[in-house]
N, C-alpha and C positions, 0 to 999 in steps of 0.2 A: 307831596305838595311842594313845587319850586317854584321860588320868590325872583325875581330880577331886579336891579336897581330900579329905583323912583326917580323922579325930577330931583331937580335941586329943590331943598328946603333949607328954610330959617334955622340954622346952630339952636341948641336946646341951652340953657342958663344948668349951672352946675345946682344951683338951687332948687331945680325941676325933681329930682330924685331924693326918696328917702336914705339915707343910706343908713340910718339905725334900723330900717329894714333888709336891705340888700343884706348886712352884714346878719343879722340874726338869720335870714333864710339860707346864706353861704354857709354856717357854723353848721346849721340843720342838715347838710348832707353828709357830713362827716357823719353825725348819727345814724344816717339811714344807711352807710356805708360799713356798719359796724358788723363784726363779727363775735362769735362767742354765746356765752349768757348774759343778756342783757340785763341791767339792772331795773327794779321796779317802777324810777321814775323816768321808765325808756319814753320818750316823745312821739316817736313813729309807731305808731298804733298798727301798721299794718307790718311793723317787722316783731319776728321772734328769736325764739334761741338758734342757732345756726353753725356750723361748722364743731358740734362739741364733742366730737374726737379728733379733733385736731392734735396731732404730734401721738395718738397711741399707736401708731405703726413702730416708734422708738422710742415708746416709754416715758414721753414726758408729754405734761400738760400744755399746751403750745397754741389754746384757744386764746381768743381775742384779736384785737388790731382790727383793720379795714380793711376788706376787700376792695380789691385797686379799682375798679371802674365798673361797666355794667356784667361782670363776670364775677368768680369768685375765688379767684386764688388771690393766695397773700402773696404778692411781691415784695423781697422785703426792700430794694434798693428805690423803687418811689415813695411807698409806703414809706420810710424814713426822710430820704429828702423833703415829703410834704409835711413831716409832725417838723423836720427842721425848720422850713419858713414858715410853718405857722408860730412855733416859739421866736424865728427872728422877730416879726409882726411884733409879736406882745413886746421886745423888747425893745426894739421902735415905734411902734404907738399904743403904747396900754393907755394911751388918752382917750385913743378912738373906740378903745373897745368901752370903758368904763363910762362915757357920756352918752353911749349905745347900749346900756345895759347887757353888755353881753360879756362881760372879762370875766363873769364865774363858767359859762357856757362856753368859753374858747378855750379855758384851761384844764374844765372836766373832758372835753374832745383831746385835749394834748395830750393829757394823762393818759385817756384809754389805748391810744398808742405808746407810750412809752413802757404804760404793766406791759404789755405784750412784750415790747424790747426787752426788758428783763427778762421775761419769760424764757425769750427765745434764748438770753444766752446763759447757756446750760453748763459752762465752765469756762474759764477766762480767755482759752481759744478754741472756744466752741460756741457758734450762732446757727439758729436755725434761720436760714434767708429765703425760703419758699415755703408754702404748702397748697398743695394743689399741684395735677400736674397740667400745663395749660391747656393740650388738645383734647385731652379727656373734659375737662371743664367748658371748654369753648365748644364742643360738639353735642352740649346741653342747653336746654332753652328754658328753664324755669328760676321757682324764686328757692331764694338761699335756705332755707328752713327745710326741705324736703329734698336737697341734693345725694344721687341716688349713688355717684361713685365714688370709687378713691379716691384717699386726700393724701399722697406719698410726703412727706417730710423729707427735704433737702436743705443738708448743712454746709457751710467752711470751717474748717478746722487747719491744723498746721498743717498738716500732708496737703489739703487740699485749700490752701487759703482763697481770700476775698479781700481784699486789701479795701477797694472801694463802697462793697458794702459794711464792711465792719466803720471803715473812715468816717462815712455819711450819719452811720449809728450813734458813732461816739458823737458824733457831730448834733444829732437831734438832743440826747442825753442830755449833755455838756450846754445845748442852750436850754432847755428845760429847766434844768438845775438852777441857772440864773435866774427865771422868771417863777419858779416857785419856793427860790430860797427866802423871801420874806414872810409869807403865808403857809409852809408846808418845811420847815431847815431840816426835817429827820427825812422827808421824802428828797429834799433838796440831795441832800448826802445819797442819800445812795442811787439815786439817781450819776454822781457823778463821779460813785465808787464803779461802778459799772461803764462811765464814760472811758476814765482813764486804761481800766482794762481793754476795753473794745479799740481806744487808738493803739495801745501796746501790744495788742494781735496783730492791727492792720501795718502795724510801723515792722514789726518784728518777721511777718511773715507776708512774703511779697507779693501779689497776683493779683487775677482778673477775677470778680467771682463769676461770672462767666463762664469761664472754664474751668470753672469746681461743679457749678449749677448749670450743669449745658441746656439744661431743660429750659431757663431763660432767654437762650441765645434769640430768638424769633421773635422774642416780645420786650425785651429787658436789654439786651448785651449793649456790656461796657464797652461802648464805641471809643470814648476817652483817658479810655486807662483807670490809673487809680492815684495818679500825681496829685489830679485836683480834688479829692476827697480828704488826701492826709494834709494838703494846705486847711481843708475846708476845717474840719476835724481839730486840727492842730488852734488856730484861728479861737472855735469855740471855746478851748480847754483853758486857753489863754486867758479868755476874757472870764470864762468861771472861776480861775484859780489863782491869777495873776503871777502864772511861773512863767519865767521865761526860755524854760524849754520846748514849750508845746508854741511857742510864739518863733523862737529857731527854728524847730520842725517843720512850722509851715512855710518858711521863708525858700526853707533847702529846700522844700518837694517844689516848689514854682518852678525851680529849675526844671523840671522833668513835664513841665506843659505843653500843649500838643500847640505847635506853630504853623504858620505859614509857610509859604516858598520863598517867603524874603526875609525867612526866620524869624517875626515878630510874633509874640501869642498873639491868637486869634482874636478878633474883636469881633466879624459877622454874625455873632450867634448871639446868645442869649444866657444868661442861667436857667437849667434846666433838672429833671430829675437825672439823668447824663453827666453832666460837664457842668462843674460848680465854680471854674477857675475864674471868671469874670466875677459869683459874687465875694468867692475869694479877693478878688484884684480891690474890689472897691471898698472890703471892710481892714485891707494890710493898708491902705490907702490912707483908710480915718485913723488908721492904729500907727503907721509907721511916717506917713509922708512919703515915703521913697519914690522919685521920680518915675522910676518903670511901671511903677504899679499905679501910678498916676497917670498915666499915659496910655495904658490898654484900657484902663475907664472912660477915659474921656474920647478914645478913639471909638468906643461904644458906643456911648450916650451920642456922638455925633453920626456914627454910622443910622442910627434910627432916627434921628430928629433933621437937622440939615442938611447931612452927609458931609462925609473924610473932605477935609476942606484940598488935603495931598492929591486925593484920587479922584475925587467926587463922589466915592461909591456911595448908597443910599440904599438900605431897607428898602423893597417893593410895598407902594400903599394902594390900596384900592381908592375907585374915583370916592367912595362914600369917605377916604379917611382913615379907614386902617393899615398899622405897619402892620404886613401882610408875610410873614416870614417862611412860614411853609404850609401848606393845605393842609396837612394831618395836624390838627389842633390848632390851628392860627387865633382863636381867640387864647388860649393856653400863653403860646408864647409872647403875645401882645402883653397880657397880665403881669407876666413873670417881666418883661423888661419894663414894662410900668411902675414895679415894685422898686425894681434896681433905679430907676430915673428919681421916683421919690428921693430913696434911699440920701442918691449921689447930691441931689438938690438940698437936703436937709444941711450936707457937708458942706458943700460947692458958696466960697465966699462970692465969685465973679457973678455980681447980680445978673448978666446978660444967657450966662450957662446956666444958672439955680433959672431961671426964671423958663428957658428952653427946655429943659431937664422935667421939672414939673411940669407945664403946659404939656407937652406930649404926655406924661404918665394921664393926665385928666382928662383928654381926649380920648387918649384910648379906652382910660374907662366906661366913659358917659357915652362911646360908642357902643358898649356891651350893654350898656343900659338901656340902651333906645334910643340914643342920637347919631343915625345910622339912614342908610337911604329908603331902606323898610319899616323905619318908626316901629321898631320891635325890639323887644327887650331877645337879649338869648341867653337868661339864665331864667331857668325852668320857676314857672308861678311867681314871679316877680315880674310888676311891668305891664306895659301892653305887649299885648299876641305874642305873649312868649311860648317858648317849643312847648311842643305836646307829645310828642314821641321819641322822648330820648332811648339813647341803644343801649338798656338799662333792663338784667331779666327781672328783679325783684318785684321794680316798680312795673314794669308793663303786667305779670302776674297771670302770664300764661299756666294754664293747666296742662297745655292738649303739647308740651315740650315745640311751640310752632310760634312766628314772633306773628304772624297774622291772626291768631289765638288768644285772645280779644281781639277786636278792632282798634280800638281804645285801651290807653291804659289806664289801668285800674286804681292807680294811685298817682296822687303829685309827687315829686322827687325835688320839694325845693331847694331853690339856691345852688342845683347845680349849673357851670356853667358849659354848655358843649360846645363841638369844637369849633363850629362856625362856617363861615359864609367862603364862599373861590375868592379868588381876586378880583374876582367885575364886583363883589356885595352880593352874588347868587346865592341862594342856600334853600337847602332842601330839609323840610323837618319831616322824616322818615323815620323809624327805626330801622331801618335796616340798612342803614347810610352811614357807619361805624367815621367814617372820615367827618361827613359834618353835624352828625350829632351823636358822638359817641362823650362820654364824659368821665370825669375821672378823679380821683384825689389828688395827683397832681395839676388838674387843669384848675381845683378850687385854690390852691393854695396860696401862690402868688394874690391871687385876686382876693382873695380875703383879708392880706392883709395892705394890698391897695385901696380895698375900702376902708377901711379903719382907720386909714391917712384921710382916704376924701371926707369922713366923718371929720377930722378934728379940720378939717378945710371950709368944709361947707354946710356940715351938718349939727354947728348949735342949736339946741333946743329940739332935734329932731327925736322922734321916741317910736321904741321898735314898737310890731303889731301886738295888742294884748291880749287877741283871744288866739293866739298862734297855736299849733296849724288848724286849719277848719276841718274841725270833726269830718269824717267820712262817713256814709253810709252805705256799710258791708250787704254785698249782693246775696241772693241764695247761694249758699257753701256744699251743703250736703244736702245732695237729695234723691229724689226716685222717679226716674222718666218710667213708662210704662204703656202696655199697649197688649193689644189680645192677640195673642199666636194663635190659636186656636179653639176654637166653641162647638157645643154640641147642645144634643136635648136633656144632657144628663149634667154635661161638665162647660169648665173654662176653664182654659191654660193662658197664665200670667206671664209676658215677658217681661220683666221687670229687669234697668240698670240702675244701679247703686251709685253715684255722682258721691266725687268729692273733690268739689272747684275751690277749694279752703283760701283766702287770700290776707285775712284780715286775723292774725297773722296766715300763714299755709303751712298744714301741717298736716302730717301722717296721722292715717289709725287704723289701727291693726282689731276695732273691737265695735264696726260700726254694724247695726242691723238695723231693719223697719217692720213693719206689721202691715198689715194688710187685711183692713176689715170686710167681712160677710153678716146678713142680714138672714139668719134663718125661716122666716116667720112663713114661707111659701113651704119650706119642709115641714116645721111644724103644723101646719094646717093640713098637711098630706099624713100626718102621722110618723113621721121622723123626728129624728134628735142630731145633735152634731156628732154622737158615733156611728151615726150612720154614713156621715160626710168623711171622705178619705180623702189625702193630701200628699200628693207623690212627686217629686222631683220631674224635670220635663227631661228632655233632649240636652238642655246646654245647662252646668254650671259651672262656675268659676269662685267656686269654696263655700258658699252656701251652707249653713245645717237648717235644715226644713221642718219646723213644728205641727203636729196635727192642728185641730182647732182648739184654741183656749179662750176658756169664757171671759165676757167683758162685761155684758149686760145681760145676764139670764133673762132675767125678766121681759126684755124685748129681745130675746131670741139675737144679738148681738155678740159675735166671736171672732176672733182674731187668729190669723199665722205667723208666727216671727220666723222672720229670716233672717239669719244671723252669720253678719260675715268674719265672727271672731276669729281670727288668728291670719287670717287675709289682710295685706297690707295695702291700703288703699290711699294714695296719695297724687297730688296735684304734678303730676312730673314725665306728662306722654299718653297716648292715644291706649295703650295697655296697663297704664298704674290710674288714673284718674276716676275709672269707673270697671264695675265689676257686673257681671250678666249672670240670671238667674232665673233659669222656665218651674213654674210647678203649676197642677194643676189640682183644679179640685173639685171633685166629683161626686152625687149621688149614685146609690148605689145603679146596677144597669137595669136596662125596662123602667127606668122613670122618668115621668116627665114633665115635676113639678119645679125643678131647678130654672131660677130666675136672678140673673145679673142684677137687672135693671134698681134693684131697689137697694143694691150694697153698697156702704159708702166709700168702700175704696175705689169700688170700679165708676165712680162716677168721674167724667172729665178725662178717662184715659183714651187713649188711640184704639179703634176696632178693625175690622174689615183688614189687616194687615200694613195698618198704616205707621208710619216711623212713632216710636213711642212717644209721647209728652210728659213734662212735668206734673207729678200728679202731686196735690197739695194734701189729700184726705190719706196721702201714704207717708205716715212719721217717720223720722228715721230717728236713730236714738245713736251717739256715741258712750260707749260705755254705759249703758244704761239710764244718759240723761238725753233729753227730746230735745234734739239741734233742728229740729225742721219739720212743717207739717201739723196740721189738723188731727185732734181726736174727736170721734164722736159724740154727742150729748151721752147723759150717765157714764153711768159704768163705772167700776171701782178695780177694776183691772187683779183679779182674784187669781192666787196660782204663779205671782210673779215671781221670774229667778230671785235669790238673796244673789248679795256679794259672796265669791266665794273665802274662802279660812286661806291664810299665807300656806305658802305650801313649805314641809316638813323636811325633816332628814334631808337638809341638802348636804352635798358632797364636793367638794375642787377636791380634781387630781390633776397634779400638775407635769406637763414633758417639759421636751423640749422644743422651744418657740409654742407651746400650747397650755390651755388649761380648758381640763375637761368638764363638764357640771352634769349634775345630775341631785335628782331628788324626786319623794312620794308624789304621787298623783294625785289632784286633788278634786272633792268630789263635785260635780257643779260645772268644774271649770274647762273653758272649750281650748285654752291657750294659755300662754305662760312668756310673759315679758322680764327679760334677762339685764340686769342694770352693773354695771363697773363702776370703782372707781379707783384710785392711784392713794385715797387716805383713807385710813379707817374710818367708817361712818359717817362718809359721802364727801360732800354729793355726789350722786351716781348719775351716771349716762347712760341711756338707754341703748344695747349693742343689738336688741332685734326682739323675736317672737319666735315661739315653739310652739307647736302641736304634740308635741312629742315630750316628756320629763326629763330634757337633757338637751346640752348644747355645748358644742365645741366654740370656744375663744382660740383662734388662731392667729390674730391682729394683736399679738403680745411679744414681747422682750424679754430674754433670760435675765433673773437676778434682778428680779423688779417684783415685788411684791401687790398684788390687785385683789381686790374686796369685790365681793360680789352681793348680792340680794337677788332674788328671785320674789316674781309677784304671778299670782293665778289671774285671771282673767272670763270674766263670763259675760253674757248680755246686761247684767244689773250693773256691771263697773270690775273695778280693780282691787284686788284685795293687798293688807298691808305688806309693807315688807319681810320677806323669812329671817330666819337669822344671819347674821350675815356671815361667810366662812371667806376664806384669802387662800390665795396659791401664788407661789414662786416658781416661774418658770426656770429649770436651769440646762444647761446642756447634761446628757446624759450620756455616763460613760456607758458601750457597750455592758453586758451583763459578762463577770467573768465567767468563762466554761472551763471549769478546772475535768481531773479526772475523780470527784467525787461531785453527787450533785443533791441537792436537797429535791425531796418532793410532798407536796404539802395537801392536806385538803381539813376541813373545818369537820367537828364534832358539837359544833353551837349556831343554829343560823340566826341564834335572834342575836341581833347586834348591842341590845341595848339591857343590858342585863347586870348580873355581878361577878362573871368569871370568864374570863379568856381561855379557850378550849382549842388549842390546834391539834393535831397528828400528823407529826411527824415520820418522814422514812427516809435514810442516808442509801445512798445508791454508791457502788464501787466501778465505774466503767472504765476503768485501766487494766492495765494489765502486772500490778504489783498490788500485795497486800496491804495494807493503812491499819497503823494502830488507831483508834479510836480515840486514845487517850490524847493522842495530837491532835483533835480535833474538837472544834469549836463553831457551834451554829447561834445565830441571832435573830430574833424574831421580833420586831420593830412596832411602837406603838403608841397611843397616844394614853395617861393616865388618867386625865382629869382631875388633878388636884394633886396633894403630897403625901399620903396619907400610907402608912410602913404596907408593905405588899409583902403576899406569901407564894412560894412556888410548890408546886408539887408533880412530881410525876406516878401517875395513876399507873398505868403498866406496861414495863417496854418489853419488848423480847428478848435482851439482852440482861434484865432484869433490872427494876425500876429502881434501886437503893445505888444503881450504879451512874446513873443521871443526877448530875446536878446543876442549879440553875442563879444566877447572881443577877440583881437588876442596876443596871446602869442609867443615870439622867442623862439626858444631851444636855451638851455645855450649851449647844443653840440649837433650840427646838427648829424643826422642818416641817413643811405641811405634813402632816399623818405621822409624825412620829416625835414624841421628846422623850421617851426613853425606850430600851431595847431589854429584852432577855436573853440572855447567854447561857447557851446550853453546855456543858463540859461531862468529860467520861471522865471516869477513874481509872486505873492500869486492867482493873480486873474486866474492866469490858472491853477485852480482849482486843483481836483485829478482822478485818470485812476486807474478804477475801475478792480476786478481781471477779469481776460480774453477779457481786452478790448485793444484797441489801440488807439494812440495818433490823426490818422486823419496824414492827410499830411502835412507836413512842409517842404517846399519848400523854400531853402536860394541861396543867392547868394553874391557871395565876387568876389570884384574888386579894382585894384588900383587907386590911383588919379589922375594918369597919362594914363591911363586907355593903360598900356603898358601889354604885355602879358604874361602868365602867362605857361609854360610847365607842361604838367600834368601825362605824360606819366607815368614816374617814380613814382609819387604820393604814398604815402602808401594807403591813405583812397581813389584813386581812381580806380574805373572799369569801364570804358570807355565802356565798350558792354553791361552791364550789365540795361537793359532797361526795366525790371518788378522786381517788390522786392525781396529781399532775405537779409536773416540771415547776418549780416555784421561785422564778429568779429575785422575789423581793422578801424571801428570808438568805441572809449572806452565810456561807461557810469559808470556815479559814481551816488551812493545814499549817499546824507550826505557824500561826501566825500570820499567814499571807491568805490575802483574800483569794481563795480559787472559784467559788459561787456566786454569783448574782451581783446586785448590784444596790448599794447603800443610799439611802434616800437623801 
């Protein structure tokens, strides 16, 4: 829909607008903007948990922060520059926020950015400045809770610095630090223990991150360098710390500011998530006086108001009014130099420039407001005829991965502001119009805290909304279209699709099925029962398991099919994930022809004659065993239903390299198996997927990082508790040595779980010289469970058993599947193993003295199946000392 200028109209009075509202629905998109796990008293009812493996591609937890605009990767260089002005805001006007009731809700928003900035940085020159990669992200069209690809993790570090985004970091930090050192002095501190390191990266180690994070370059790249970040940066740390180093620093990087052709810094522009040197210029300005930096403010504030009195030149305004800077976010950069006009006006003694300086900043705002040539507000749900289709996947809340998938969107996104109207005041509210309504964290920032100025201006006694935000009312999410494929005098086949439009929040399941009722009572009167009625898969499914008939209501002949799409992952994210297809048919026996549809209540209200299926409401659907959708029939006590299934047992990590492998008992009941991580012992766990199978490779892991696992069963009644939990260390693994003696192993015990550890052993000679045996020493690796004295023995070798002997050693640090070893050693008298011979059988066994049991499962050196010999590189042999076998855990 595109708008054109109106007539001239009557100037709106600054008093016309709420602004304790504007500013509570600005703060509010920062929430809806959020990444991670949300906390309990999340506000956005339609957002959920989101991005929460974030950073396990490298081992660290790296969830939280904002996703930058209607996409979702973390950029970290706006993503910082907007947590930066929103703490300058508070720290020029926490009046506005607090007569607005909003200074608790701007500061929990600041903070949620900042834990993340901590997060990300993972040693004092190491930041993580992306995650996501942007074309893989932007080649998607849904909402954040169900995103289907890669999340790569991209750092600077010294080799590869970022000078400007670490700058902008320390820069957010360091003003954070200020505005919550009176309400929070232990977060205040480290908050600005983390500043000073992040400017002492970016000072110390010089570059673009840009060209550390090339993946940015298209969306992100530091056009500006990185001068104006370490002014910027330097500036905050000043004003935290009152050294007058960081106050030097910033003085010396101006030097290095990107100029004109007539060598002045630039004054055309604006502060931006880019080039901070202007709001650089005008807080060394309040801080220093110094003429130069006097001089590029004011040639600013005049280039957008007046115009350069030298040149003329003059900001482009549209006839409605706006300084019109550039098409791609023109409300953005209006905001941002609105903030900066405040800013200089608070300073600014010359009542003719303080008074020019403001007057533009208030214009332009109460133009975003709706005193504009369209008498339209252009920040989302505030206002008259504000946007409806911002370019935003969350909130528009496509299923089908298509932005015309809804028509509508499905939720408000308030208080964002988009990008806005051409130069004439045209403007097209589209989604799919990324230039004038795309929005973003930095297009709120500035203007949020413009409002918070026009609050202490014009906003006495104004009081934000108080039943904020209005409840929504969540659409059908899950459910069952349906329709007849085919009929007979005997049967009907069911085409049934499995719907799951989740939006409120949208989320995955892996554990959804429905039922599907029949009315036998035309059988019964023919003298049938429901084993007489068969139920068979049609032509098409997509993971289905198909139930005969189970009773609901005997007594009126009332039975039910579950179809059960457990372990099928079924989510809101494209034409192939959203909905699953499932033909079965159900038949009396043949030559009959008392079968009758018409009176069953599933099939009432679905599609026949081959027509597109419909929403059927008498077909329940159940996630995990509880009723998300749909109609049951009168009675019935639903007799015969699944239980939850028992945790499943005997789990196992074995861990490589870059991998950890899982596995564990099958459990009975259950159709699938949901695999959970996490980085601490005993959670919280992140969900890494679904199995049909009792096993699952973690390959999205880091060596020398230790991850906790739990494993959960899964069936149509629900989810069963967590297993035990077991942890593996990925580490690089040395090849196996292959000396010329080789161990070969197979087991004389399959049960794992017992009171005596049983290998047999056999030494192999494949060289071609003799080996005394007495040089030689084997180790077979193990876990003990507890400390409790252990005995060895050796049962019978061929060499003769009184000639084996065996010593138990603890690991000084226990490894997965192993904290202590046994060590086997000869005596002289067991002579030498001639080339191409072998040892004979050596048959040992180890027991406690308590003769308590011993878990073997996990074992390094054990293979429980493994019941004729084989090559065994994870018991080690040494000759004289040097390892020439296998390989040590």
């Amino acid at each position: 829909m595109s708008w054109n200028a109106a007539p001239a109209r009557a100037a709106a009075s600054p008093t016309d607008y709420n602004y304790a509202e504007a500013l509570q629905k600005a703060i509010y998109f920062y929430e809806a903007q959020r990444s991670g796990d949300l906390p309990e008293d999340n506000r956005v009812k339609w957002r959920g948990d989101s991005g929460m493996q974030d950073g396990a591609d490298v081992g660290h937890d790296l969830t939280g922060g904002w996703y930058d605009a209607g996409d979702h990767v973390k950029f970290g260089l706006p993503m910082a520059y907007s947590a930066t002005m929103l703490a300058w805001s508070v720290y020029e006007y926490k009046e506005g926020y607090e007569q607005s009731g909003q200074l608790e809700e701007i500061l929990d928003n600041i903070r949620w950015a900042t834990d993340y900035f901590m997060k990300a940085h993972t040693a004092p020159n190491e930041f993580y400045g992306q995650i996501g990669n942007g074309t893989a992200d932007h080649n998607w069209w849904g909402p954040a809770e169900v995103m289907p690809m890669d999340r790569p993790a991209y750092k600077i570090d010294a080799a590869n610095p970022g000078s400007d985004l670490a700058g902008e970091t320390a820069a957010a930090l360091a003003a954070s630090s200020i505005i919550f050192k009176d309400s929070d002095p232990a977060y205040s501190a480290k908050l600005l223990k983390h500043a000073k390191e992040l400017y002492q990266f970016a000072d110390q180690y010089r570059g673009k991150y840009s060209d550390s994070i090339t993946d940015v370059k298209q969306y992100y790249n530091s056009w500006s360098g990185y001068a104006d970040e370490l002014s910027w940066g330097g500036i905050w740390l000043y004003l935290a710390t009152n050294e007058q180093t960081y106050l030097d620093k910033a003085i010396e990087a101006s030097k290095q500011w990107g100029t004109n052709q007539s060598g002045e810094w630039d004054y055309k522009w604006t502060h931006s998530w880019d080039d901070k040197h202007l709001g650089a210029a005008l807080m060394l300005s309040k801080i220093t006086g110094d003429p130069k930096f006097v001089q590029v403010i004011e040639k600013n504030i005049q280039y957008w108001t007046t115009g350069v009195p030298e040149t003329g030149e003059r900001v482009t305004y549209t006839p409605g009014g706006l300084a019109h800077l550039d098409q791609w976010g023109a409300l953005r950069y209006a905001a941002n130099e609105a903030f900066l006009a405040f800013v200089y006006a608070d300073w600014e003694t010359d009542p003719v420039k303080k008074q020019t300086a403001r007057s533009f900043a208030e214009k332009q705002i109460l133009y975003m407001l709706g005193d504009n040539p369209r008498n339209s507000s252009y920040v989302v749900g505030y206002g008259n005829n504000s946007p409806q289709h911002p370019h935003h996947r969350t909130a528009h809340g496509s299923w089908a991965d298509s932005q015309s998938v809804p028509s509508e969107h499905r939720h408000v996104l308030y208080g964002a502001l988009v990008g806005g109207p051409s130069k004439t005041d045209a403007y097209t509210d589209s989604i799919g119009d990324y230039v004038s309504n795309e929005v973003a964290i930095d297009y709120n920032a500035a203007f949020t805290g413009a409002l918070a100025k026009m609050a202490i201006l014009h906003g006495k006694g104004q009081e934000p909304l108080a039943q904020f935000p209005d409840p929504e009312v969540p659409e059908d999410e899950m459910f069952v279209e349906a329709s007849v494929n085919a009929s007979g005098s005997n049967f009907v086949e069911i085409r049934a699709l499995l719907n799951n439009r989740s939006g409120w929040p949208a989320r995955a399941s892996d554990a959804l099925s429905f039922r599907y009722f029949v009315d036998l009572s035309e059988a019964a009167a023919a003298g049938y029962g429901p084993e007489d009625i068969t139920v068979t898969a049609g032509g098409y499914n997509q993971g289905a398991q198909i139930s005969q008939l189970q009773p609901y209501d005997v007594d009126n002949h009332i039975y039910y099919i579950s179809v059960d799409f457990s372990g099928t992952r079924i989510y809101p994210g494209g034409q192939s994930a959203f909905r699953k297809e499932v033909q079965f048919r159900i038949a009396a026996p043949l030559n009959t022809n008392f079968w009758d549809n018409r009176n069953d209540y599933s099939f009432e209200g679905i599609s026949t004659d081959g027509a597109a299926p419909v929403k059927a409401v008498n077909i329940p659907v159940y996630d995990a065993g509880v009723k998300v959708y749909g109609e049951l029939p009168g009675g019935g006590t639903t007799p015969g239903e699944p239980t939850i299934p028992s945790a499943p047992k005997s789990v196992k990590a074995e861990a490589g390299d870059r991998v950890v492998k899982l596995s564990w008992n099958k459990v009975s009941g259950a159709h699938s198996y949901k695999v959970y991580r996490s980085l601490v012992s005993g959670g919280p766990y992140t969900e890494l997927g679904t199995e049909v199978a009792a096993e699952f490779t973690d390959d999205n892991v880091e060596n020398d990082i230790t991850y906790y696992y739990v494993i959960k069963a899964v069936n149509g009644a629900g989810v069963s508790a967590d297993s035990v939990q077991v942890s593996a260390k990925p580490r690089e693994s040395n090849p196996p040595v292959d000396g010329v003696l080789k161990v070969q192993y197979r087991t004389n015990d399959t049960n794992a779980d017992d009171n005596q550890i049983r290998p047999l052993l056999r030494i192999v000679n494949t060289g071609q010289e003799a080996i005394s045996l007495s040089d030689v020493k084997i180790r077979y690796y193990y876990t003990a469970e507890g400390d409790r004295p252990q005995q060895f023995h050796c049962d019978y070798a061929l060499i003769g058993s009184e000639l084996v002997k065996g010593t138990f050693v603890k690991l000084e640090k226990p490894v997965a599947g192993a904290d202590h070893y046994v060590e086997l050693s000869f005596t002289s008298e067991a002579g030498i193993l001639s080339p191409g011979s072998d040892s004979g059988d050596i048959q040992v066994r180890l027991n406690k003295t308590d003769w308590s049991n011993y878990h073997e499962q996990d074992d390094f050196s054990y293979k429980g199946d493994q019941q004729s010999y084989v090559d065994w590189d994870q018991i080690t042999l040494y000759h004289n000392g040097t390892l020439i076998w296998g390989v040590e855990p």
